[in-house]
C-alpha positions as CSV (number, residue, x, y, z in Angstrom):
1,X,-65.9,30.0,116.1
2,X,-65.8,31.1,112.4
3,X,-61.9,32.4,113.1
4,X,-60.9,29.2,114.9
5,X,-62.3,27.3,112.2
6,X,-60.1,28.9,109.7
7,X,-57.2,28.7,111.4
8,X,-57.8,24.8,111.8
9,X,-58.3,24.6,108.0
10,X,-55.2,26.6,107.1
11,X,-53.1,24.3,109.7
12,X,-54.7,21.1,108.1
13,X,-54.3,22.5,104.6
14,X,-50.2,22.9,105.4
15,X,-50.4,19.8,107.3
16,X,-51.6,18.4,104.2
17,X,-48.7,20.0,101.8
18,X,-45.9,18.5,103.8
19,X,-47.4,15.0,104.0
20,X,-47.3,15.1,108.5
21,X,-50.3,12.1,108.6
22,X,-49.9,11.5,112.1
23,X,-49.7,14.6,112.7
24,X,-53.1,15.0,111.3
25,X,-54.8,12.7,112.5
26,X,-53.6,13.5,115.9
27,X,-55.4,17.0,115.3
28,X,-58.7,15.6,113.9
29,X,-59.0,12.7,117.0
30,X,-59.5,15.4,119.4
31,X,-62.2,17.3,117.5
32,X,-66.5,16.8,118.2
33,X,-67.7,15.1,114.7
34,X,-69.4,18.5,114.1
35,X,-66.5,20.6,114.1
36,X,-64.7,17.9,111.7
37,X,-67.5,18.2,109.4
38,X,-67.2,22.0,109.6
39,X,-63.5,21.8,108.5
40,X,-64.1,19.2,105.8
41,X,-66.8,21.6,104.4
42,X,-63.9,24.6,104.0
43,X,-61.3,22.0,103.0
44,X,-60.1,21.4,99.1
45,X,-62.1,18.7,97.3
46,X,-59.1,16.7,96.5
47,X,-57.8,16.7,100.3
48,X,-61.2,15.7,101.4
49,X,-60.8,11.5,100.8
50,X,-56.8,11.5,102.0
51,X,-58.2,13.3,105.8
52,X,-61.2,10.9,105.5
53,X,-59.0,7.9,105.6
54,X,-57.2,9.1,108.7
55,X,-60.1,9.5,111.1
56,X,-61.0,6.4,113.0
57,X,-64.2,4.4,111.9
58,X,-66.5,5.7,114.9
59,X,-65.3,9.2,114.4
60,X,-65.5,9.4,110.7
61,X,-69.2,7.9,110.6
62,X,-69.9,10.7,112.9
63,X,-68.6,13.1,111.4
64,X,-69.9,12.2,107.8
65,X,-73.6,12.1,109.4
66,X,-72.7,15.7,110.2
67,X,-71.5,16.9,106.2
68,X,-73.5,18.5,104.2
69,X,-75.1,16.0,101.3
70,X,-72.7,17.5,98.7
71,X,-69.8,17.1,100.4
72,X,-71.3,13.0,101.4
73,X,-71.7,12.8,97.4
74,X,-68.1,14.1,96.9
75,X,-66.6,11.3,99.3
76,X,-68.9,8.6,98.4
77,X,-67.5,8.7,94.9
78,X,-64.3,8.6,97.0
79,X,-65.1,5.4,98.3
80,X,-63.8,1.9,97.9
81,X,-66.5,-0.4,98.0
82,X,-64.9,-1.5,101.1
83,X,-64.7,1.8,103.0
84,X,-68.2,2.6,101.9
85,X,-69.3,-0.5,103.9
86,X,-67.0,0.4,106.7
87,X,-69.0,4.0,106.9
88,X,-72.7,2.5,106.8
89,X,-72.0,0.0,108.8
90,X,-70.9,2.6,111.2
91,X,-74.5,5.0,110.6
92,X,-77.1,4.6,113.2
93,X,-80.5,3.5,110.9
94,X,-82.2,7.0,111.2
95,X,-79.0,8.7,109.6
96,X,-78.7,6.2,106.9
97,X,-82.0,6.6,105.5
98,X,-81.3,10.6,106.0
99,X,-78.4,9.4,103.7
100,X,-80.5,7.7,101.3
101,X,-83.2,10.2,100.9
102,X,-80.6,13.1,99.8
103,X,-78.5,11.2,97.8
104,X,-78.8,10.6,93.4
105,X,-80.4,6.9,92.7
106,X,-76.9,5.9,91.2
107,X,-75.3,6.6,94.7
108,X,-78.3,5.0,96.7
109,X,-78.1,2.4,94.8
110,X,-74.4,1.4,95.8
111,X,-75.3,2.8,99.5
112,X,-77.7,-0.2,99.8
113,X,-75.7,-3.0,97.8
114,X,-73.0,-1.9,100.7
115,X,-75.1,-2.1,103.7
116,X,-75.8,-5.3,105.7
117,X,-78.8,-7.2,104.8
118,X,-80.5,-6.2,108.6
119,X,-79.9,-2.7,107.7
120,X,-80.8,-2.9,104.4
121,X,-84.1,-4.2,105.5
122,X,-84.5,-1.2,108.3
123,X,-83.7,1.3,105.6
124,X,-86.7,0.3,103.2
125,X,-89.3,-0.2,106.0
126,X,-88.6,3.5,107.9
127,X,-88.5,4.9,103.7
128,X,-92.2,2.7,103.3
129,X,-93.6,5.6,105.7
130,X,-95.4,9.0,104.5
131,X,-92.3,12.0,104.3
132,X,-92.4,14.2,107.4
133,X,-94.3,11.7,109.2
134,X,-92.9,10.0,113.3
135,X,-92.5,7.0,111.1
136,X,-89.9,8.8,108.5
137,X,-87.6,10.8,111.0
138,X,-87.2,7.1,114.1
139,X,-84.5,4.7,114.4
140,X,-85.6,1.0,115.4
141,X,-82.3,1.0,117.3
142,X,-83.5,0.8,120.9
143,X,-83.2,-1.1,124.1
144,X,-86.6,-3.7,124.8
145,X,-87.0,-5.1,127.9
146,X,-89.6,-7.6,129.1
147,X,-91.7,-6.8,132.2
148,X,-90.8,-9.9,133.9
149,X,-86.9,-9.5,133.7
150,X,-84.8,-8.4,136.9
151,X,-83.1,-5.5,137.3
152,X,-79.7,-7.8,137.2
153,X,-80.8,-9.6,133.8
154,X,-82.3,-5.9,132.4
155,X,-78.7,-4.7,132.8
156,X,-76.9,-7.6,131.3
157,X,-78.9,-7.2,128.2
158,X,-77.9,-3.7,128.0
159,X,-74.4,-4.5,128.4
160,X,-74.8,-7.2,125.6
161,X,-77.0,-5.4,122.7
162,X,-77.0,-1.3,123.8
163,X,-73.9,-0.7,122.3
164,X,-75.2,-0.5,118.6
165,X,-78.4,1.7,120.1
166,X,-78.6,5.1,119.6
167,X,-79.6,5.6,123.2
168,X,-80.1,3.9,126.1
169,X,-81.2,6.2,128.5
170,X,-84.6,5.0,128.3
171,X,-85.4,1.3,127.7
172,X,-88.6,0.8,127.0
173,X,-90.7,-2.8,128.1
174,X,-92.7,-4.2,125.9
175,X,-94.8,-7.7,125.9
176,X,-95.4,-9.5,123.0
177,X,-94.0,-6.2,121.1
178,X,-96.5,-4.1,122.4
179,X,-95.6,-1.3,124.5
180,X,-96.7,-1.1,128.3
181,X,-94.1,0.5,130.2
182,X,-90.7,2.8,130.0
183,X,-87.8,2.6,132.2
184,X,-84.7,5.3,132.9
185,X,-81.4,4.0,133.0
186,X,-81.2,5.9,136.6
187,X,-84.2,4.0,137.7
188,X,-82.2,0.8,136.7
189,X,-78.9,1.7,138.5
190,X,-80.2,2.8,141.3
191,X,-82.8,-0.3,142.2
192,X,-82.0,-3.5,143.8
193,X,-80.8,-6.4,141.4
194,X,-83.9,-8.2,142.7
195,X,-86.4,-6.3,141.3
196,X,-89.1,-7.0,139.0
197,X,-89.2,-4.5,135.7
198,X,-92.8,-4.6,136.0
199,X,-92.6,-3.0,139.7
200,X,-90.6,-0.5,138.9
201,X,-91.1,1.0,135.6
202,X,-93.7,4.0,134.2
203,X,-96.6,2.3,133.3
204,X,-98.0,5.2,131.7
205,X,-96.0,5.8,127.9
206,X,-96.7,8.6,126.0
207,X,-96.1,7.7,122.2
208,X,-96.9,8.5,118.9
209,X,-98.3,6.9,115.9
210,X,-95.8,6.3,112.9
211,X,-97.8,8.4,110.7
212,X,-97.7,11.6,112.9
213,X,-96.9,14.5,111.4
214,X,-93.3,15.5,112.4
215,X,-94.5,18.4,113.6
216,X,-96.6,17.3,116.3
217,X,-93.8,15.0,117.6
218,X,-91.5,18.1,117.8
219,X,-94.0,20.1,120.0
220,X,-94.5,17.1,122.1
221,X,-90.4,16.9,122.4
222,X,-90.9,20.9,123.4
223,X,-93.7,20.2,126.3
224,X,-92.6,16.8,127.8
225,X,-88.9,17.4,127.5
226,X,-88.2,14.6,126.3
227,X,-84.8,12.7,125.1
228,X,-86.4,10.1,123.4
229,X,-90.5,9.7,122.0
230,X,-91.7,5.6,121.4
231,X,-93.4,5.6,118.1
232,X,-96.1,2.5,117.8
233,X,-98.3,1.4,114.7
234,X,-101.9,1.0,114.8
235,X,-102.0,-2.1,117.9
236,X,-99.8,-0.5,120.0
237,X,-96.6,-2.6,119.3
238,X,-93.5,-0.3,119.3
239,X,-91.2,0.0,116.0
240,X,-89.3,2.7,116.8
241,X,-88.2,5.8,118.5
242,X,-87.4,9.5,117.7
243,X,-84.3,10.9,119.5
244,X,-84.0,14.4,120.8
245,X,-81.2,15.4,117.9
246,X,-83.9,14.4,115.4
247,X,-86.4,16.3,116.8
248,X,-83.6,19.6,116.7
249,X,-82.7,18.5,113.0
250,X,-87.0,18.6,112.3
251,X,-87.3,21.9,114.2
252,X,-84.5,23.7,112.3
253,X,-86.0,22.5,109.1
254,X,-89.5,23.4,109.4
255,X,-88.5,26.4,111.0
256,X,-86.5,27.4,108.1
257,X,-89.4,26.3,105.6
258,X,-91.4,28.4,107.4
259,X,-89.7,31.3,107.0
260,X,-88.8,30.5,103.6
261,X,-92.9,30.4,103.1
262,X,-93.4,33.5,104.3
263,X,-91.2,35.1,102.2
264,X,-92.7,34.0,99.3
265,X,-90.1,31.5,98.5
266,X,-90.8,27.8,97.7
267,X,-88.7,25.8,100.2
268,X,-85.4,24.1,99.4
269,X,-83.9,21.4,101.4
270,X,-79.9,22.6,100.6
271,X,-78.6,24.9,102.1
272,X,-78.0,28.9,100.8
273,X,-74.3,28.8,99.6
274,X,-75.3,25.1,98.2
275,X,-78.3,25.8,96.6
276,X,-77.3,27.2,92.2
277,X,-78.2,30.3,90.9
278,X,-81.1,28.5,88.8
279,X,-82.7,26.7,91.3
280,X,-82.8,29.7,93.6
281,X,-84.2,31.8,90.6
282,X,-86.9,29.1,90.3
283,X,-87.9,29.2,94.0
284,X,-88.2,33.3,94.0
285,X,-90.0,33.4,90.2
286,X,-93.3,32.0,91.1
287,X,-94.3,34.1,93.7
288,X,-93.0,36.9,92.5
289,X,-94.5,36.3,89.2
290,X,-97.6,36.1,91.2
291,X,-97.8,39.3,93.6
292,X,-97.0,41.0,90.6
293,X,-100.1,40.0,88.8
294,X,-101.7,40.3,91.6
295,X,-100.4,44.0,92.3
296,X,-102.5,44.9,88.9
297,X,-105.5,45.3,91.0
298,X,-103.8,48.1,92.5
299,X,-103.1,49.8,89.5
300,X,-106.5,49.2,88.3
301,X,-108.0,51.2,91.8
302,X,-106.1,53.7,90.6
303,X,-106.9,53.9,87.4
304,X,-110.0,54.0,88.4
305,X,-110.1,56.6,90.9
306,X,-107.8,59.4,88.5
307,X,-110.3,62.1,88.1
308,X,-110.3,61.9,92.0
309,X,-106.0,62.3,92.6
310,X,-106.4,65.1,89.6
311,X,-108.5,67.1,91.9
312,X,-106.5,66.8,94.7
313,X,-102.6,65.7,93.7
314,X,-101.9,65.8,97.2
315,X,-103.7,62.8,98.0
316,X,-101.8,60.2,96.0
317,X,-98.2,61.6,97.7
318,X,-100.0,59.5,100.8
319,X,-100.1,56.6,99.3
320,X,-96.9,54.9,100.0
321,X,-97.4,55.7,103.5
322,X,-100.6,54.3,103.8
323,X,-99.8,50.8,101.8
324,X,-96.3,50.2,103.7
325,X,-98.0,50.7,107.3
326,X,-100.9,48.3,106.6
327,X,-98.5,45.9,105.1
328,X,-96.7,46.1,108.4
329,X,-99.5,45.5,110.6
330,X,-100.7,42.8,108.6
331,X,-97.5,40.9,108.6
332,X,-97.5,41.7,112.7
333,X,-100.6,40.4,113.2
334,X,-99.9,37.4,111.1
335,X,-96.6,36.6,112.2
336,X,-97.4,36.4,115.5
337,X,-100.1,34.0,114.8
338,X,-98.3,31.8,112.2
339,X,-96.1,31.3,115.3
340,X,-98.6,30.3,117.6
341,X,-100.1,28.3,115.4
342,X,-96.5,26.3,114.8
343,X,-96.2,26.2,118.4
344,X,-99.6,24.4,119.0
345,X,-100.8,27.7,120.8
346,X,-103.9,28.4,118.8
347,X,-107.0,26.2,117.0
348,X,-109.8,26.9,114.5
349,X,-111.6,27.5,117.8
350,X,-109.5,30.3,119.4
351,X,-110.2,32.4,115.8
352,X,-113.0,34.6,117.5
353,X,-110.5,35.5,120.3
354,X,-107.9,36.2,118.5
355,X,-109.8,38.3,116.2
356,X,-110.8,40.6,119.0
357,X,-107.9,40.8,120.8
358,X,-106.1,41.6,117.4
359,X,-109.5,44.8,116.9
360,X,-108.6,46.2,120.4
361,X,-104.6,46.2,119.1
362,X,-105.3,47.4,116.0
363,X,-107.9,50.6,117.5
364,X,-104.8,51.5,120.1
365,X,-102.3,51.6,117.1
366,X,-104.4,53.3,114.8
367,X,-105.5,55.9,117.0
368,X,-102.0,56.6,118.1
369,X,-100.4,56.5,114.3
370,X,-103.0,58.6,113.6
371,X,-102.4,61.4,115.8
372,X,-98.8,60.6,115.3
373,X,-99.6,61.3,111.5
374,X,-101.8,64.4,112.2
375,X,-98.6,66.3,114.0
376,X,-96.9,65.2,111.1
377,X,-98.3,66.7,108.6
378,X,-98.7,70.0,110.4
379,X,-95.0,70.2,111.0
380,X,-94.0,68.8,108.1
381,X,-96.6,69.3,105.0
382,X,-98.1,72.6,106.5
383,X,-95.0,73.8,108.0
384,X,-91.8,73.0,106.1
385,X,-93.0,71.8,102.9
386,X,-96.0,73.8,102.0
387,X,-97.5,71.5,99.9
388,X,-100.8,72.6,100.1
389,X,-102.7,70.0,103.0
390,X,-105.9,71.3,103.6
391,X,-107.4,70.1,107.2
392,X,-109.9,67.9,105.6
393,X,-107.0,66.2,103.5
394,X,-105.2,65.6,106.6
395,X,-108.2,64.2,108.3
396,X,-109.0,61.9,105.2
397,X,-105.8,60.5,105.6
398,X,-105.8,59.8,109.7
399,X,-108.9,58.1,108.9
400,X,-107.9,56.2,106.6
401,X,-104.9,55.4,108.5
402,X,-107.0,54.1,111.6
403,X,-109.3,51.6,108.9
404,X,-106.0,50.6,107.2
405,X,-104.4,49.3,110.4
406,X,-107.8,48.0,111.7
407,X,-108.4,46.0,108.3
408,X,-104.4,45.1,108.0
409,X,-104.4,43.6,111.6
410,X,-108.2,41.5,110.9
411,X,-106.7,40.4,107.7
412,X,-103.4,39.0,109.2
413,X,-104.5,37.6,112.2
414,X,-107.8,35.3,110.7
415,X,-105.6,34.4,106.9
416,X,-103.5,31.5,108.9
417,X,-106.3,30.6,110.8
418,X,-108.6,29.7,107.4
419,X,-105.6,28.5,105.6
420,X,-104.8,25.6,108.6
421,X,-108.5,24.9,108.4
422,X,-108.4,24.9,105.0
423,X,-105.4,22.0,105.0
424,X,-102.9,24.8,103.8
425,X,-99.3,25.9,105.5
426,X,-100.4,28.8,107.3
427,X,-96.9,30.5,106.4
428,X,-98.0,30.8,103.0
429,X,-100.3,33.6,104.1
430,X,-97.4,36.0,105.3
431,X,-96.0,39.2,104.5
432,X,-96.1,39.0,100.6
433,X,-99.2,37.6,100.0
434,X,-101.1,39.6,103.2
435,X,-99.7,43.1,101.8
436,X,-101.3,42.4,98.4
437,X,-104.5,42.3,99.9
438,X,-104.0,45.0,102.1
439,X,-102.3,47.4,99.5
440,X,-106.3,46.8,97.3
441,X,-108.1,47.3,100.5
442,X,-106.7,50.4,101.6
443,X,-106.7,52.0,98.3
444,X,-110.3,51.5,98.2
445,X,-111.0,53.0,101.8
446,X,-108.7,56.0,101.0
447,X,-110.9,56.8,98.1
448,X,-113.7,56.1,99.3
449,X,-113.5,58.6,102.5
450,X,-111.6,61.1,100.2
451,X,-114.8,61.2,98.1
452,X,-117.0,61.3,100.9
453,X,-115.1,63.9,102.9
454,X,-113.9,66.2,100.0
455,X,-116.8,65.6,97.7
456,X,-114.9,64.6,94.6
């Protein structure tokens, strides 16, 4: 795809040179809006406006939904007044407040002088809603029908006001505004013209509220398999609906916040090649300024514990070993339960079962890394190295190893539990932050047995 895309720009590019503009546009006609937008994004600045003005109006409000918001920017300052009106006219609601939200106040501030009062008016009531709520991410461009309407008069209206919807695969009924029934367009076709819409639709909606957390609609998209979700306000009268592409565009974006998160990296809404050296260098600096703070405690242990490592120097050539594989069973552990949580998979409630489902993984691994480790160190630290191992050392540290992983595995698994609880992203309490904790603890335990086993 990357290859074909290249060759499509270069062709363009000498299309470009030798002034072919049918030519061009011939090309561009026969391309999906997102592969248009993929070209225009490896395409010089200066030829962006000239192959722009060549795609038809449909296409080229498609294809600018699909642009990333610098490239948007770039043509908007492009733009006659006139062809700025042309393009937001063209914009479905949902993707013209996605416009509005990314774009500088100068810019959004010519958006809306452009649009049509009626979408002018849609814009600031879906922007009046909390961020990354139902009410935030719907269009109000839908198909209403009224129970009492025939199948014949249902299907006239759709002729006459769904072609400015975003879908129309679902119509949904409503009386008086409120919402009491949903109806598939395959239903409609393939009913008698006689029919009553009342007879025939789903009386039984499921919905959301407008201030729904965005999540939560994308899991219910997941379960139902849905194309389309009804969103009502607080008396049941519907405003709006989220499509299934919104839902895709919400999943990729928490997703990708998510992992951000649990890399100990504050989230940024452009993308990586987008994004400028300084704001990426002020999403990594906090954290990082953190853990290493917070890795003092570490040094401190050790510090503490000195007369204990000069007694037996072997001990502290264990260390590494011992921090990386509790960090890794920590961030295993919590990974897999960040997930679920995301997914809808596991409660507050289900804390107690996970927590001993997670004891029984982490005795099996231990035990096994353990043994694992004991071989190890007869083959390699006895054997090959000579590096003095007693027994006792070798069993301080398999016993240590089995408490590490047990600890590590307790640690990840209950953090994102207590930190939804808490109100907090349960990402945040991944990988960076979980090894920090596990690095103190197991430094402790390994002293502690080493003391207790080899009496220093």
């Amino acid at each position: 795809m990357a290859e074909t895309t290249i060759t499509i720009e270069s062709t363009l590019s000498a299309l470009v040179e030798q002034k072919k503009y049918t030519t061009l546009r011939d090309i561009l006609v026969t391309m999906n809006p997102s592969d248009v937008a993929a070209v225009f994004e490896e395409m010089d600045e200066s030829a962006l406006p000239l192959l722009f003005r060549l795609l038809p109006k449909e296409l080229a409000a498609d294809a600018f939904v699909e642009m990333e918001p610098e490239t948007q920017e770039l043509l908007i300052h492009g733009f006659s007044d006139t062809e700025l009106k042309e393009v937001v006219d063209e914009l479905y609601v949902d993707d013209a407040v996605d416009l509005v939200e990314e774009m500088p106040a100068n810019v959004v501030k010519r958006i809306l002088r452009q649009a049509d009062p009626d979408m002018r008016r849609m814009i600031n009531e879906i922007l009046r809603y909390p961020e990354d709520s139902a009410g935030s991410i719907m269009t109000t461009e839908f198909v209403s029908l009224r129970p009492n309407m025939t199948v014949e008069e249902a299907t006239k209206r759709i002729r006459r006001t769904g072609v400015d919807k975003e879908t129309i695969n679902t119509c949904y009924v409503t009386s008086r505004g409120e919402l009491v029934g949903a109806l598939s367009l395959r239903t409609l076709i393939l009913s008698d013209p006689d029919d009553v819409i009342q007879e025939i639709m789903e009386p039984n909606v499921i919905s959301v509220s407008t201030t729904e957390d965005q999540e939560t609609v994308v899991q219910m998209f997941s379960k139902y398999n849905f194309n389309a979700l009804p969103v009502v306000d607080t008396e049941n009268r519907l405003v709006g609906i989220v499509t299934v592409d919104d839902a895709i565009d919400v999943m990729e974006e928490e997703t990708t916040e998510d992992m951000e998160k649990m890399a100990g990296i504050v989230p940024s809404e452009r993308s990586y090649l987008h994004t400028g050296v300084v704001e990426t260098w002020k999403a990594r600096l906090p954290w990082l300024l953190i853990l290493m703070l917070s890795a003092t405690f570490t040094g401190i242990i050790i510090n503490h514990y000195q007369s204990q490592l000069a007694a037996c120097l072997v001990l502290s050539s264990f260390i590494p070993m011992l921090s990386g594989t509790g960090g890794n069973s920590g961030t295993q552990a919590s990974v897999a339960v960040i997930r679920s949580i995301a997914l809808g998979e596991i409660r507050f409630a289900d804390i107690w079962q996970v927590m001993w489902k997670e004891i029984r993984v982490a005795v099996l691994c231990g035990v096994c890394l353990a043994a694992a480790n004991f071989v190890k160190i007869l083959l390699v630290d006895q054997l090959w190295l000579q590096n003095g191992v007693t027994p006792m050392v070798a069993l301080v540290v398999c016993l240590t190893l089995v408490c590490v992983v047990f600890i590590a595995k307790l640690v990840g698994c209950s953090l994102p539990i207590l930190a939804q609880r808490l109100g907090l992203d349960p990402a945040v309490m991944a990988s960076p932050f979980i090894t920090t904790i596990v690095d103190v603890l197991s430094l402790l335990v390994y002293f502690t047995i080493a003391s207790s086993l080899l009496g220093l």
